[in-house]
PDB file of N, CA, C and O in Angstrom:
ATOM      1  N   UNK A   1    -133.348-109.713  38.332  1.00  0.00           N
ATOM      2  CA  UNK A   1    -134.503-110.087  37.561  1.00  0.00           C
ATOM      3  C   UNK A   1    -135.750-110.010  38.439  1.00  0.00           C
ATOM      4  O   UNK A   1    -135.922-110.572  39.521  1.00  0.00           O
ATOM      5  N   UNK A   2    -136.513-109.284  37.834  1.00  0.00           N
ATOM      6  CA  UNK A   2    -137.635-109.053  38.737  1.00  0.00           C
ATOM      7  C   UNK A   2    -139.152-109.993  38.010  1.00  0.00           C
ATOM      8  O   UNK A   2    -139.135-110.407  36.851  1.00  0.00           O
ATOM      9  N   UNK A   3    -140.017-110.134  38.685  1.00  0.00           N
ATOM     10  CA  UNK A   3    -140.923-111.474  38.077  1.00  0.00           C
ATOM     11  C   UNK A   3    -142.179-110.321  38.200  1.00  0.00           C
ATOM     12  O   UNK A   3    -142.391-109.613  39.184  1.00  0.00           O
ATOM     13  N   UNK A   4    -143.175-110.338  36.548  1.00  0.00           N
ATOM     14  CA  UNK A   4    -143.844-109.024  36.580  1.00  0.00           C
ATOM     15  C   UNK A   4    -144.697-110.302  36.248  1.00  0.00           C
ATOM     16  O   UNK A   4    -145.072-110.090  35.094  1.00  0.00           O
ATOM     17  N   UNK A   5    -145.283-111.706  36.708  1.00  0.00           N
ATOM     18  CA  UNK A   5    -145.943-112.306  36.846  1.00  0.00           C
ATOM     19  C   UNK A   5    -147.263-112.109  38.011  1.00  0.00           C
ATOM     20  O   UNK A   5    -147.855-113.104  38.430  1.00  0.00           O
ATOM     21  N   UNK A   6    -147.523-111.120  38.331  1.00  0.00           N
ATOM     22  CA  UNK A   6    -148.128-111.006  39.263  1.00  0.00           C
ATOM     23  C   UNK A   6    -150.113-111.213  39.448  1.00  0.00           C
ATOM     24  O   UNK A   6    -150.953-110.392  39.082  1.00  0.00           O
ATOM     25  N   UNK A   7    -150.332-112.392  40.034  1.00  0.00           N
ATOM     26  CA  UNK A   7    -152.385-112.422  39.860  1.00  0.00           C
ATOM     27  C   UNK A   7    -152.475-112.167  40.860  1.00  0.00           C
ATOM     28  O   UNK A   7    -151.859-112.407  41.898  1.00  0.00           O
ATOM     29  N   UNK A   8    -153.563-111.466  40.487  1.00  0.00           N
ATOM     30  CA  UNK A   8    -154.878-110.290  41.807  1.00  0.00           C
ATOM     31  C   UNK A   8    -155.913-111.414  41.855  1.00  0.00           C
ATOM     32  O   UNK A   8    -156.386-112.250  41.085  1.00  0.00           O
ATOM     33  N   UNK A   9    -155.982-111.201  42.563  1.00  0.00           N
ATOM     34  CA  UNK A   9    -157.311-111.622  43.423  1.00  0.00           C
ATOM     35  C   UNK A   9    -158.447-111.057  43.742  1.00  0.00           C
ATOM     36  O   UNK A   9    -158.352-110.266  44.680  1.00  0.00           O
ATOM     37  N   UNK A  10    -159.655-111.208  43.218  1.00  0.00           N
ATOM     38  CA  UNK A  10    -160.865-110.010  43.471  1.00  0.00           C
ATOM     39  C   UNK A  10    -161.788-111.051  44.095  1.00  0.00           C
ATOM     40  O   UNK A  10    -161.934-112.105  43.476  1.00  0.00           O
ATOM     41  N   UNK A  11    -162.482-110.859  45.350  1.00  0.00           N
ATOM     42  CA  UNK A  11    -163.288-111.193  46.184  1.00  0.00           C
ATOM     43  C   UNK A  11    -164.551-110.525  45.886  1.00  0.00           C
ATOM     44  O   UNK A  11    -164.625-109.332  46.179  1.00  0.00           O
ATOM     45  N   UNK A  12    -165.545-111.095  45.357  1.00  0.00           N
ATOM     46  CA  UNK A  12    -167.079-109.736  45.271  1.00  0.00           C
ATOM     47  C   UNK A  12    -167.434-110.802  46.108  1.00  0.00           C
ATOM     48  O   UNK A  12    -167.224-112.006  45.965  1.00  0.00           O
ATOM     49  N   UNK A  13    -168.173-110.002  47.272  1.00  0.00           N
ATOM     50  CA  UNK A  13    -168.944-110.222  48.297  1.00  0.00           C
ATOM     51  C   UNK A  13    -170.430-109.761  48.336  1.00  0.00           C
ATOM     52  O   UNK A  13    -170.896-108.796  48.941  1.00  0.00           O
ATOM     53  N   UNK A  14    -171.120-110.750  47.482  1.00  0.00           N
ATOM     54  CA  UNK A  14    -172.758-110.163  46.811  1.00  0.00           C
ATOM     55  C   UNK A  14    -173.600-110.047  47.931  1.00  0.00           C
ATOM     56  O   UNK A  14    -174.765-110.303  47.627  1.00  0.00           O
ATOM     57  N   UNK A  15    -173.381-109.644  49.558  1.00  0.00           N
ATOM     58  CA  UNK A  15    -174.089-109.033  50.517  1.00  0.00           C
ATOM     59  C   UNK A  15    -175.096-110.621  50.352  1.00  0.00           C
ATOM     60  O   UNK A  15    -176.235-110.332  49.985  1.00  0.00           O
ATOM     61  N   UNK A  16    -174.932-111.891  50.512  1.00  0.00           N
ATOM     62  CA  UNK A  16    -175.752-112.959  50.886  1.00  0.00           C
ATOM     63  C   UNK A  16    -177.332-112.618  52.254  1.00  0.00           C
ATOM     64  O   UNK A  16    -177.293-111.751  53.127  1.00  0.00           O
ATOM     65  N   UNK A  17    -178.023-113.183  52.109  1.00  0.00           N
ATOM     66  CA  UNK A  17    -179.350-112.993  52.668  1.00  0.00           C
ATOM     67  C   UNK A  17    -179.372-114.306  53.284  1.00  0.00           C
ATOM     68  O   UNK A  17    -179.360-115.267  52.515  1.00  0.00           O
ATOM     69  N   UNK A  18    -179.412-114.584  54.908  1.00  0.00           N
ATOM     70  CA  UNK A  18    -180.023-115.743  55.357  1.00  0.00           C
ATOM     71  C   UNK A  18    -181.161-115.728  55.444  1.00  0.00           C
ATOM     72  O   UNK A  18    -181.690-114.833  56.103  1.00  0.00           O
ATOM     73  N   UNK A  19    -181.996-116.795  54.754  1.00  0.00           N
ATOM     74  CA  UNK A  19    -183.143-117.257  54.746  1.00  0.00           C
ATOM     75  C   UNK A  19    -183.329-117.753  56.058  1.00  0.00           C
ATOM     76  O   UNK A  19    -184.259-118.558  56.120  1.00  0.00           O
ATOM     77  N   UNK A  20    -182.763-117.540  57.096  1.00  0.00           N
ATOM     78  CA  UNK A  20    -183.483-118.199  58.285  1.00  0.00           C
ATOM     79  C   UNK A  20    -183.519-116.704  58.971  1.00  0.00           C
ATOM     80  O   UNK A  20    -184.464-116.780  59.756  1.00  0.00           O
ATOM     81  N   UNK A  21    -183.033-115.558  59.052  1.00  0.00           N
ATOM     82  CA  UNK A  21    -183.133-114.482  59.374  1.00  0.00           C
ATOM     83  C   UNK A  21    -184.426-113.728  59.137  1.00  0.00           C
ATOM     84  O   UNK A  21    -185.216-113.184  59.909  1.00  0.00           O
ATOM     85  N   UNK A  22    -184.382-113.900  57.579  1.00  0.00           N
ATOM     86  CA  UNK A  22    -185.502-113.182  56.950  1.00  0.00           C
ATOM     87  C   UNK A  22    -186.981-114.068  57.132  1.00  0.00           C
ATOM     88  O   UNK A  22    -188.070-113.579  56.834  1.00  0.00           O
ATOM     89  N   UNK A  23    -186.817-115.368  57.639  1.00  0.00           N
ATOM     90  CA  UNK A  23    -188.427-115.649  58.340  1.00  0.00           C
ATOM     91  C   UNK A  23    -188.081-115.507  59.633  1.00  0.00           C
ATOM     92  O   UNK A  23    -189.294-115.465  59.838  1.00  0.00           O
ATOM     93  N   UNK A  24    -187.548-115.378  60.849  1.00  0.00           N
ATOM     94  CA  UNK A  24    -187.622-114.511  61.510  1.00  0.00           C
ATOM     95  C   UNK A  24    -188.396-113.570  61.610  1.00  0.00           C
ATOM     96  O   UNK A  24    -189.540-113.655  62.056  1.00  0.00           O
ATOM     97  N   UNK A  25    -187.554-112.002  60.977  1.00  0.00           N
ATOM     98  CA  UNK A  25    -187.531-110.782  61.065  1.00  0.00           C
ATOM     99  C   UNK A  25    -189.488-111.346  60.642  1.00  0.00           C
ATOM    100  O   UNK A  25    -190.461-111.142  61.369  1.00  0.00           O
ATOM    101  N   UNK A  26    -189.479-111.877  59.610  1.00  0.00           N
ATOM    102  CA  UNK A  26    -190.820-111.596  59.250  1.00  0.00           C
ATOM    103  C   UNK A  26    -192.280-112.074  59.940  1.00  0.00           C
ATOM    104  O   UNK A  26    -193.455-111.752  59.766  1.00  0.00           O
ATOM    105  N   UNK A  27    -191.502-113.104  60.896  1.00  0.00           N
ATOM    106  CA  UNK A  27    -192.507-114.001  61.725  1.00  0.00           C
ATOM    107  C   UNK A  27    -193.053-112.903  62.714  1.00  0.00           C
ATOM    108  O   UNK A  27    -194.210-112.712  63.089  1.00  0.00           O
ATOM    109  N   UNK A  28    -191.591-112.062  63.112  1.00  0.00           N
ATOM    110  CA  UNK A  28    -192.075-111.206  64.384  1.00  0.00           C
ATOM    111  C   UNK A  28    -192.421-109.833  64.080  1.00  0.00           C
ATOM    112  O   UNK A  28    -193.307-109.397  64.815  1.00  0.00           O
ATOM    113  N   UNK A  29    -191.942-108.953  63.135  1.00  0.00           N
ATOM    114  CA  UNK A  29    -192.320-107.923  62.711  1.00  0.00           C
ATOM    115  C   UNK A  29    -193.203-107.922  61.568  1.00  0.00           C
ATOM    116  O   UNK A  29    -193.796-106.898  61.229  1.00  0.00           O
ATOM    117  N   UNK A  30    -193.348-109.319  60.795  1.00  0.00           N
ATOM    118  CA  UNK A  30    -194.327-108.765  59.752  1.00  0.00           C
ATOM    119  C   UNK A  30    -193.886-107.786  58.498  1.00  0.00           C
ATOM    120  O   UNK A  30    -192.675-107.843  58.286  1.00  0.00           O
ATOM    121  N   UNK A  31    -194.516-107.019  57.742  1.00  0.00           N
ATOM    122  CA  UNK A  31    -193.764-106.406  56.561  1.00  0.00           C
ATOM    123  C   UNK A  31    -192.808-105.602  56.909  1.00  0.00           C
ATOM    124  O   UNK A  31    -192.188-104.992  56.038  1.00  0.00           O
ATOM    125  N   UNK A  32    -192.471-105.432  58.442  1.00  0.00           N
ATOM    126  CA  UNK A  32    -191.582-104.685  58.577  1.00  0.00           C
ATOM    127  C   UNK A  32    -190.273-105.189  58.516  1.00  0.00           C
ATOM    128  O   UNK A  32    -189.318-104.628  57.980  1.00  0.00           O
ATOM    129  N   UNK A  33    -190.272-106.294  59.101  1.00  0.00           N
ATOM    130  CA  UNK A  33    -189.346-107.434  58.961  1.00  0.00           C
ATOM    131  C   UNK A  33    -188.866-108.042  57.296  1.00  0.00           C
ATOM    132  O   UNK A  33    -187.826-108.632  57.005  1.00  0.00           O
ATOM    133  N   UNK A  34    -190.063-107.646  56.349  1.00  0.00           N
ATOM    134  CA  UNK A  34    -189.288-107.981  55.426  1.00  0.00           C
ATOM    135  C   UNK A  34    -188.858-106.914  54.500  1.00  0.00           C
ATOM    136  O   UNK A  34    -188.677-106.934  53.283  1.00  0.00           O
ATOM    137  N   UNK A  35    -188.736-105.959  55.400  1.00  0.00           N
ATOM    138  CA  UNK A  35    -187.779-104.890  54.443  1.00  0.00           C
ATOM    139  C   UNK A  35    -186.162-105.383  54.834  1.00  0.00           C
ATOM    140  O   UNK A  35    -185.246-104.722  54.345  1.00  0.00           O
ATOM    141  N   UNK A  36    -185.885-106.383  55.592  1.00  0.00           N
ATOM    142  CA  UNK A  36    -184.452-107.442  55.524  1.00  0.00           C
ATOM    143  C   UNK A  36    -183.872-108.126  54.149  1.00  0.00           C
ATOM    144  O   UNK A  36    -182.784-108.549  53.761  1.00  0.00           O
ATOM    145  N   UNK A  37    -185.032-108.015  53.694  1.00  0.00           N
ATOM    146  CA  UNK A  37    -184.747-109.392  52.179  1.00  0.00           C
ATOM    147  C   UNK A  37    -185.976-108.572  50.925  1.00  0.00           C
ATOM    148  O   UNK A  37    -185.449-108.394  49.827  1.00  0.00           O
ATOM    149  N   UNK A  38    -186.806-108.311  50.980  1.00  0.00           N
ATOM    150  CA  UNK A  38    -187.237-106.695  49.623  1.00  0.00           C
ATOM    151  C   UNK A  38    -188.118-105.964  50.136  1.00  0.00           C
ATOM    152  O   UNK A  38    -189.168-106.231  50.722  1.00  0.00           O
ATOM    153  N   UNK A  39    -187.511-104.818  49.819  1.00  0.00           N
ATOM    154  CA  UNK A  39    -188.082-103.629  50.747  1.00  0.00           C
ATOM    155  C   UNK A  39    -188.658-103.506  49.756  1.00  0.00           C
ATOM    156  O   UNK A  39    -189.534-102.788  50.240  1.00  0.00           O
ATOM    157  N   UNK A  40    -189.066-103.628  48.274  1.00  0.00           N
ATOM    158  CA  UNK A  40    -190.092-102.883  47.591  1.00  0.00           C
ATOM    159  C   UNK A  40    -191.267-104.094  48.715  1.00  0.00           C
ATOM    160  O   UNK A  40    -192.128-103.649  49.474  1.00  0.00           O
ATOM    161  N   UNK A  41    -191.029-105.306  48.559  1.00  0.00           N
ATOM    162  CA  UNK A  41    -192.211-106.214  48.813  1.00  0.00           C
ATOM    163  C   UNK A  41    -192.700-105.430  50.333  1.00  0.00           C
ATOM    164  O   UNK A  41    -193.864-105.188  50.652  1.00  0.00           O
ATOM    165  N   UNK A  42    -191.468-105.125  51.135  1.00  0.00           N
ATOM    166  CA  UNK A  42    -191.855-105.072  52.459  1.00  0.00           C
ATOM    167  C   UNK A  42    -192.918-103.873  52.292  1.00  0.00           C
ATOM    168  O   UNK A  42    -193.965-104.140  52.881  1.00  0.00           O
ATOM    169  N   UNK A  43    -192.930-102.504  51.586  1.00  0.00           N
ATOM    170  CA  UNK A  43    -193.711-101.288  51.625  1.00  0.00           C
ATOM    171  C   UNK A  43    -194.958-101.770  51.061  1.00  0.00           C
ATOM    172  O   UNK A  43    -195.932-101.295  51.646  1.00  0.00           O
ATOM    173  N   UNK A  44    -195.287-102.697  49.949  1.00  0.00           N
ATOM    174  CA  UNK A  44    -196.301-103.085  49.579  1.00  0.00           C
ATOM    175  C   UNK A  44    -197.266-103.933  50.250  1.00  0.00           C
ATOM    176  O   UNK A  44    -198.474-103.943  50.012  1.00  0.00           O
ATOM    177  N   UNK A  45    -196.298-105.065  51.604  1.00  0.00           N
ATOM    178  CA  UNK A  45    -197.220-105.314  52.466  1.00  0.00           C
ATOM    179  C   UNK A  45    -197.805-104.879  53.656  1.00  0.00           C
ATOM    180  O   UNK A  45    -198.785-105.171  54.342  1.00  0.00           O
ATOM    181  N   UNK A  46    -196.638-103.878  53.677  1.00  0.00           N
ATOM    182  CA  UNK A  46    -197.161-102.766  54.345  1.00  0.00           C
ATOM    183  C   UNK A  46    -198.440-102.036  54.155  1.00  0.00           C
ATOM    184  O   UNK A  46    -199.501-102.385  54.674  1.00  0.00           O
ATOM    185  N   UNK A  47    -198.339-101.360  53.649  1.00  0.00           N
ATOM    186  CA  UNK A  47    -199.545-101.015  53.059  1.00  0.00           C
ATOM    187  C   UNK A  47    -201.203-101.914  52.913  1.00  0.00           C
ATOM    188  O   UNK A  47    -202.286-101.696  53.457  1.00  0.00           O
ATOM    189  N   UNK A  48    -200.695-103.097  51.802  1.00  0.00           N
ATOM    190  CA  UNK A  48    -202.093-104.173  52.209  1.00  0.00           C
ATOM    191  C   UNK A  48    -202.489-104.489  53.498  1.00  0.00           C
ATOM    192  O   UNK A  48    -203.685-104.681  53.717  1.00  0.00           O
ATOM    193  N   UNK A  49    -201.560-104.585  54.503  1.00  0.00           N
ATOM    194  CA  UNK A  49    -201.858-105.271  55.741  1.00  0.00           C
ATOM    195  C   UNK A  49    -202.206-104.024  56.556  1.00  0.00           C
ATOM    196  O   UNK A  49    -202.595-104.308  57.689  1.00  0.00           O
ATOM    197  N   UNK A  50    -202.169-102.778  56.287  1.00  0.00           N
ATOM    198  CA  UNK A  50    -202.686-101.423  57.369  1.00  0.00           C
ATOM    199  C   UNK A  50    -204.097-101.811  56.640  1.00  0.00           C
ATOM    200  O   UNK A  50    -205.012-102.367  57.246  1.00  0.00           O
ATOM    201  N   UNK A  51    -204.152-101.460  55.312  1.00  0.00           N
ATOM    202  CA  UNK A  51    -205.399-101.800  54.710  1.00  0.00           C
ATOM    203  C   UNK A  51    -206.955-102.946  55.196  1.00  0.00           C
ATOM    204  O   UNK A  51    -208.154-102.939  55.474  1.00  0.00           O
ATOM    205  N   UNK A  52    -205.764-103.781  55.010  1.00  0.00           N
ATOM    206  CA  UNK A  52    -206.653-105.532  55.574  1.00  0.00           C
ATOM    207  C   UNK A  52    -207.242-105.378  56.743  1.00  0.00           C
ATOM    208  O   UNK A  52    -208.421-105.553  57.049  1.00  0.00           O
ATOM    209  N   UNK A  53    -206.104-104.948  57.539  1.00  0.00           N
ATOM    210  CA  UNK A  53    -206.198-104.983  59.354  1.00  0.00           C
ATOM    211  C   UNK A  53    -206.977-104.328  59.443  1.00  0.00           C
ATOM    212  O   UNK A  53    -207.733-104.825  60.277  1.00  0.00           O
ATOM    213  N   UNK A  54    -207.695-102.647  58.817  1.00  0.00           N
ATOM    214  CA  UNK A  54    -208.465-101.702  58.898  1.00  0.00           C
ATOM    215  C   UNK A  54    -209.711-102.269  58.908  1.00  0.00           C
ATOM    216  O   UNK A  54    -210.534-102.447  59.806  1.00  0.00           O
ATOM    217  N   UNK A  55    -209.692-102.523  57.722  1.00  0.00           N
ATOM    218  CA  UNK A  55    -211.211-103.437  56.952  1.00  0.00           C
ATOM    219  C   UNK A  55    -211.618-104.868  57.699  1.00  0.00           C
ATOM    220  O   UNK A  55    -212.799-105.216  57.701  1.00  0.00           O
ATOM    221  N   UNK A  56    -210.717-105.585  58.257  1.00  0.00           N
ATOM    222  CA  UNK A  56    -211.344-106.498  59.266  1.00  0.00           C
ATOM    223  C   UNK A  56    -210.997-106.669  60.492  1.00  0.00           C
ATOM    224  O   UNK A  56    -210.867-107.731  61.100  1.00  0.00           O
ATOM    225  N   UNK A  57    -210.792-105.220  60.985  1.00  0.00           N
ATOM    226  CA  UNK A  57    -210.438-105.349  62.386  1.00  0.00           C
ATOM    227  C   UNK A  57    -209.862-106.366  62.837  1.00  0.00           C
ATOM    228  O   UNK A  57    -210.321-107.135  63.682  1.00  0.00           O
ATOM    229  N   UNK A  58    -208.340-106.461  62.054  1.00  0.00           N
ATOM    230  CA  UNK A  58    -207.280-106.929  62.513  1.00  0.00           C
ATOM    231  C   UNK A  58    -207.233-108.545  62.212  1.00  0.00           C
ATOM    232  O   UNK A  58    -206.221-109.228  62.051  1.00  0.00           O
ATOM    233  N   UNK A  59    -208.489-108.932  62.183  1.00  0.00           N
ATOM    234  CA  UNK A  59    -208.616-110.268  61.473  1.00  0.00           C
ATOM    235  C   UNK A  59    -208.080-110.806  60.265  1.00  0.00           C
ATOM    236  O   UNK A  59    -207.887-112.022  60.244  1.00  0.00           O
ATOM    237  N   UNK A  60    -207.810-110.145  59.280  1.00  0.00           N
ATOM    238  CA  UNK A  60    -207.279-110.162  58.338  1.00  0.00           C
ATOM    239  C   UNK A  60    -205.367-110.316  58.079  1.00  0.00           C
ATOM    240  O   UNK A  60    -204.633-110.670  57.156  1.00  0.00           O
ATOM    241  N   UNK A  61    -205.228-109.914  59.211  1.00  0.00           N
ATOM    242  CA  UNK A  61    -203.898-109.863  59.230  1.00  0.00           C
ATOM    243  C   UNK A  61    -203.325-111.284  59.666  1.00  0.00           C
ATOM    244  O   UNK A  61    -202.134-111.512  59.454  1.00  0.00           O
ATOM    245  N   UNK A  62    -204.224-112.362  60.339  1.00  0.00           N
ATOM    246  CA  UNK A  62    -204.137-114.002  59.856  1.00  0.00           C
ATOM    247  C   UNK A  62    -203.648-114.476  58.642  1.00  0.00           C
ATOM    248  O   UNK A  62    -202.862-115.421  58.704  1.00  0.00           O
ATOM    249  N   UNK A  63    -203.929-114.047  57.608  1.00  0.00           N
ATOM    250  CA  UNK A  63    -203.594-114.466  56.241  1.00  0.00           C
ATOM    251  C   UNK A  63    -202.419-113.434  55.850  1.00  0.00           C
ATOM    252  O   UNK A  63    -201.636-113.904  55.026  1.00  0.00           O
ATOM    253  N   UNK A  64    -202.125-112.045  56.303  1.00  0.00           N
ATOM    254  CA  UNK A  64    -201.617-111.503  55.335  1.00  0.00           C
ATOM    255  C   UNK A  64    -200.053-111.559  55.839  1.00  0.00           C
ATOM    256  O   UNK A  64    -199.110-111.075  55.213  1.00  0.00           O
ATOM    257  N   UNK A  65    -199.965-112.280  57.157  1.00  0.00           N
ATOM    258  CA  UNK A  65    -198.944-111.574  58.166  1.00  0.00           C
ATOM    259  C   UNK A  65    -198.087-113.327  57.324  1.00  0.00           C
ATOM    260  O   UNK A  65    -196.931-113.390  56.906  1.00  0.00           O
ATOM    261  N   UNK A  66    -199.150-114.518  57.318  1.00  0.00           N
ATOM    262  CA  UNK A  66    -197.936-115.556  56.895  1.00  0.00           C
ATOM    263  C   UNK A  66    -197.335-115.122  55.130  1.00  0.00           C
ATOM    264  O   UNK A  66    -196.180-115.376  54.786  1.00  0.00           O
ATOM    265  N   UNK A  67    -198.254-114.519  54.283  1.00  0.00           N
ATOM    266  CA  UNK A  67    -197.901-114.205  53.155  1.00  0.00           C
ATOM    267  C   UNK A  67    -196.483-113.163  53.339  1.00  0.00           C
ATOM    268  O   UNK A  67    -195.855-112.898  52.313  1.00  0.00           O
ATOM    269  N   UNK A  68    -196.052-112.640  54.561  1.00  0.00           N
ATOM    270  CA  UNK A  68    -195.224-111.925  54.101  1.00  0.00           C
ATOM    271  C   UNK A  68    -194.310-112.654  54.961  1.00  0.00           C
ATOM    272  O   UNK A  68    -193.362-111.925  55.252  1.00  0.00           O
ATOM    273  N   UNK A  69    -194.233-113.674  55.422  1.00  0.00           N
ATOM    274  CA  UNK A  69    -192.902-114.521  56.184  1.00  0.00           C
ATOM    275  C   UNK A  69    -192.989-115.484  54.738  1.00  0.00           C
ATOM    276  O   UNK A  69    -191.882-115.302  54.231  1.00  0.00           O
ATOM    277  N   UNK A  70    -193.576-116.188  54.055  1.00  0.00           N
ATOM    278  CA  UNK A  70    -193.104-116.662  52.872  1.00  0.00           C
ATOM    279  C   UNK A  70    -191.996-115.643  51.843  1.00  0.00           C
ATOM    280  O   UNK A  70    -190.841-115.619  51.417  1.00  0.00           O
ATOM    281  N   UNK A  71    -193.023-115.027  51.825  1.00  0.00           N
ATOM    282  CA  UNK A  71    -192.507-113.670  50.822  1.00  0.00           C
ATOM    283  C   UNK A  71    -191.030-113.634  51.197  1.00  0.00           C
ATOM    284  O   UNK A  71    -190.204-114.174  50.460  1.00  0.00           O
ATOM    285  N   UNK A  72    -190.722-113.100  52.165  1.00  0.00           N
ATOM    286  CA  UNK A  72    -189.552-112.481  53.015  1.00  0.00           C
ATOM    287  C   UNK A  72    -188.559-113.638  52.895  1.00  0.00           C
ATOM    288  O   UNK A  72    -187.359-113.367  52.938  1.00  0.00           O
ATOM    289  N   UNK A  73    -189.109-115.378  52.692  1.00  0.00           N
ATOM    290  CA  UNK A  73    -188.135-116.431  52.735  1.00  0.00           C
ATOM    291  C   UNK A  73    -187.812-116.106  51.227  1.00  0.00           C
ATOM    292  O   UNK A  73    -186.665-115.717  51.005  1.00  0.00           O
ATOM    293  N   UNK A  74    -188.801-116.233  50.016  1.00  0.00           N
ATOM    294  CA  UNK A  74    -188.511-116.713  48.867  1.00  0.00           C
ATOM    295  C   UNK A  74    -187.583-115.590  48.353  1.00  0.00           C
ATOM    296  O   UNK A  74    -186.638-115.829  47.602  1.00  0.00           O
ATOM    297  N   UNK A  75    -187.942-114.175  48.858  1.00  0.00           N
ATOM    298  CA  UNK A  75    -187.014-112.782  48.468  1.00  0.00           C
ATOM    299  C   UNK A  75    -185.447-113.097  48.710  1.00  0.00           C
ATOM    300  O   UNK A  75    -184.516-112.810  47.958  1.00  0.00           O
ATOM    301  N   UNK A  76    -185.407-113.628  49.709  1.00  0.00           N
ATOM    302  CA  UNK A  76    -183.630-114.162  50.007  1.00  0.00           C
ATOM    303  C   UNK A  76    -183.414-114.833  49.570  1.00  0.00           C
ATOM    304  O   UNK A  76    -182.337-114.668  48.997  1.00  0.00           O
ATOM    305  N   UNK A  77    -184.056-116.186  49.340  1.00  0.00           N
ATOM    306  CA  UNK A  77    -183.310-116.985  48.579  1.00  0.00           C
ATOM    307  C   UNK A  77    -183.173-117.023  47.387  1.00  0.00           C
ATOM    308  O   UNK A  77    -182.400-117.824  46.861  1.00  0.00           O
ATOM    309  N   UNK A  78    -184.159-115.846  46.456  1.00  0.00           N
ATOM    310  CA  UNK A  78    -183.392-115.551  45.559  1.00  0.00           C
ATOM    311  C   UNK A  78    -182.381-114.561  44.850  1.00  0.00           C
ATOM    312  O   UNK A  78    -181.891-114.498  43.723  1.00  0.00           O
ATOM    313  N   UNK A  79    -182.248-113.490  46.522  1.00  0.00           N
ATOM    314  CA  UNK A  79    -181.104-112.575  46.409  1.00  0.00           C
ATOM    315  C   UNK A  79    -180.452-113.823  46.386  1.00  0.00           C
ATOM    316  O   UNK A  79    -180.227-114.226  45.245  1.00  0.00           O
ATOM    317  N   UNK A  80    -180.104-114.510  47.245  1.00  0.00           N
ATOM    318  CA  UNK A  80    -178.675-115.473  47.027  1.00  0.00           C
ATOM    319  C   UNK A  80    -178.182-116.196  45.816  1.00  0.00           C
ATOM    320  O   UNK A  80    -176.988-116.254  45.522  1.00  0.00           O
ATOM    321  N   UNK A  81    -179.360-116.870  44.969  1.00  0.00           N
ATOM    322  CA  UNK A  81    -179.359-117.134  43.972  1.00  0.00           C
ATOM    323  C   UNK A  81    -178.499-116.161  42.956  1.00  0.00           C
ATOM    324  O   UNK A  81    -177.443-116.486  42.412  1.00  0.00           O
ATOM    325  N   UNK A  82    -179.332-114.607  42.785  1.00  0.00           N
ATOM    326  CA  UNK A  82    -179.043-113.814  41.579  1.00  0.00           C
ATOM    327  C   UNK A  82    -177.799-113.455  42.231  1.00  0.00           C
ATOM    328  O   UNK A  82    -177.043-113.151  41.308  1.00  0.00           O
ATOM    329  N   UNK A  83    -177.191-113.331  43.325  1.00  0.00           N
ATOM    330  CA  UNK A  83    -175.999-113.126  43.609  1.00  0.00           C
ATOM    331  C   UNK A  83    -174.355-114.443  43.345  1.00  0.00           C
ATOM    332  O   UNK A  83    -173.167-114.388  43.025  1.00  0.00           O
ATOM    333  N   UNK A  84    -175.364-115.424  43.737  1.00  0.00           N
ATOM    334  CA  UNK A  84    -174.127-116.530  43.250  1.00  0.00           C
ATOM    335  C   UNK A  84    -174.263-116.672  41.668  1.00  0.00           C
ATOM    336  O   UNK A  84    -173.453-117.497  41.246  1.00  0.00           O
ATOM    337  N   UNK A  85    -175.106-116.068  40.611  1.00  0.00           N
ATOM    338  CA  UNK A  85    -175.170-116.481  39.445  1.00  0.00           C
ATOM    339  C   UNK A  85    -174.095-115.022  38.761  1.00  0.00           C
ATOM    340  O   UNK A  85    -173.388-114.994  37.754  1.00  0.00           O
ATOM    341  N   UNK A  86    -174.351-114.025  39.730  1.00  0.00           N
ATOM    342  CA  UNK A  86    -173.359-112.797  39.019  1.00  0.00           C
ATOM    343  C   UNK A  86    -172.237-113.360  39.526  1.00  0.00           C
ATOM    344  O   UNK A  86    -171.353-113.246  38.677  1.00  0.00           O
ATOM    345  N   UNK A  87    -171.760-114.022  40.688  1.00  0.00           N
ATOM    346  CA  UNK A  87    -170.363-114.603  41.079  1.00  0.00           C
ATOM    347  C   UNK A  87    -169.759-115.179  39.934  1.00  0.00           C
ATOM    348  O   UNK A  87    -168.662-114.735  39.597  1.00  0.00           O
ATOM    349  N   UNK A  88    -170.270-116.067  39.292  1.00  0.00           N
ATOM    350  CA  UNK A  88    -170.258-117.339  38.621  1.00  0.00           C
ATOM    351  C   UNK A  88    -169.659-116.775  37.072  1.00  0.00           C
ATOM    352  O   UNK A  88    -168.742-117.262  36.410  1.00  0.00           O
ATOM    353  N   UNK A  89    -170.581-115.494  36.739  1.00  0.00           N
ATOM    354  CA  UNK A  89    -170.103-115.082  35.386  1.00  0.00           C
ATOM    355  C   UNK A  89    -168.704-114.476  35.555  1.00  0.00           C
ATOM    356  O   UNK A  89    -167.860-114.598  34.668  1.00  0.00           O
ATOM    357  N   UNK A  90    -168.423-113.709  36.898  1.00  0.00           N
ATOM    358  CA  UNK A  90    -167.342-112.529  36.871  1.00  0.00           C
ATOM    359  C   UNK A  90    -166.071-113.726  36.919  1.00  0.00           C
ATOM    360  O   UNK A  90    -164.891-113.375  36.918  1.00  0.00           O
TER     361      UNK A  90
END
């Protein structure tokens, strides 16, 4: 007698984002750093901050450089979020 009772086990591993990484990366590299946690955000501050830095000789990049270490925190923590909420349904 053979037992055709058999459960699988499926592990999805939704690629998690540490939020202490991604202010990091972003403290020290700036939008480059937050292509770690959203690279659309990271190219867009990219861009503003070549922009900013241009137009106020680099002064500008005071304001724009903490907007993208926030950015870069709130982007992970809500990859982690939309990732534990697809866990949750499967």
């Amino acid at each position: 007698m053979s037992e055709n009772n058999v459960q699988k086990v499926v592990v999805v591993d939704g690629g998690s984002k540490s939020v202490g990484v991604a202010f990091l990366l972003a403290f020290i590299f700036g939008p480059l750093g937050m292509m770690y946690s959203t690279v659309s955000g990271g190219i867009i501050m990219l861009v503003v901050s070549l922009f900013v830095g241009l137009f106020t000789l680099g002064f500008g990049l005071f304001v724009t450089w903490p907007i993208c270490v926030v950015w870069a925190c709130i982007a992970a923590s809500s990859h982690n979020k939309k990732a534990l909420a697809g866990f949750a349904r499967a």
